[in-house]
N, C-alpha and C positions, 0 to 999 in steps of 0.2 A: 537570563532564564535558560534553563539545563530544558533539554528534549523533553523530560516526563514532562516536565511543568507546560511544557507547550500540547503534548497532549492531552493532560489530564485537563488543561484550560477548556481546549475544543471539548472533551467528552463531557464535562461542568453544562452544555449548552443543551445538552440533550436529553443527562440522566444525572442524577444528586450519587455520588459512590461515598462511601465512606473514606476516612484515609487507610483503615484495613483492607475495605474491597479497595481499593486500588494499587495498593500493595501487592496483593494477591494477582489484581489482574497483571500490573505492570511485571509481574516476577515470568511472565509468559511471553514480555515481548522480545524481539529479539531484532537486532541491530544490523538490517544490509545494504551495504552499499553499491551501486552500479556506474556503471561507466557510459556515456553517453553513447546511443544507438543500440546499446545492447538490450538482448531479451529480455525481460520481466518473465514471459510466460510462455513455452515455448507450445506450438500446433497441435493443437489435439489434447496437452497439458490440463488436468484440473488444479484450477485457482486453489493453492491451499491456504492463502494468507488472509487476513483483514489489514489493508496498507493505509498507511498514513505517511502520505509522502512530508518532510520535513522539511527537505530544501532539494531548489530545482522543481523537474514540472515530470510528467508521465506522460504519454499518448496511448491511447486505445486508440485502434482502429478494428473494425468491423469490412470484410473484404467480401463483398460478392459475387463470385462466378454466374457467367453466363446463363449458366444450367440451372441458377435459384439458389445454390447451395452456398453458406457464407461460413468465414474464420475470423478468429478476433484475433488481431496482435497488437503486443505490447510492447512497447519502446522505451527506456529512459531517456531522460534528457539530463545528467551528470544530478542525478536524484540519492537521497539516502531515505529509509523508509523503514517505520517499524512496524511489526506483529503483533 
């Protein structure tokens, strides 16, 4: 089974696409890979992507300061992930 096919499986579970609309969508995603520990998203960063991790795992974390105020970071763990 090729990546689309494993996406287009998961997104089957949620919404009926056509093989045109998915054509269409899948022509938008786009293929990145990371290296374990490294950033996803960096501080302050707006999320521009919709991830579907493929293989390996991701970490959000959610950091709260003292003062109330909090940041989320994002970690791979040797992940690739598509758009």
């Amino acid at each position: 089974m090729d990546l689309l096919d494993i996406v287009k499986s998961y997104l089957s579970n949620y919404v009926s696409l056509s093989e045109q609309e998915f054509n269409y969508l899948s022509s938008l995603f786009e293929l990145r890979n990371f290296e374990k520990r490294e950033k996803l998203v960096e501080e302050g960063e707006v999320e521009k992507y919709l991830n579907f991790i493929l293989q390996g795992l991701a970490r959000k974390y959610f950091i709260r300061s003292p003062g109330g105020n909090g940041r989320c970071v994002h970690y791979a763990g040797k992940c690739r992930k598509t758009v």
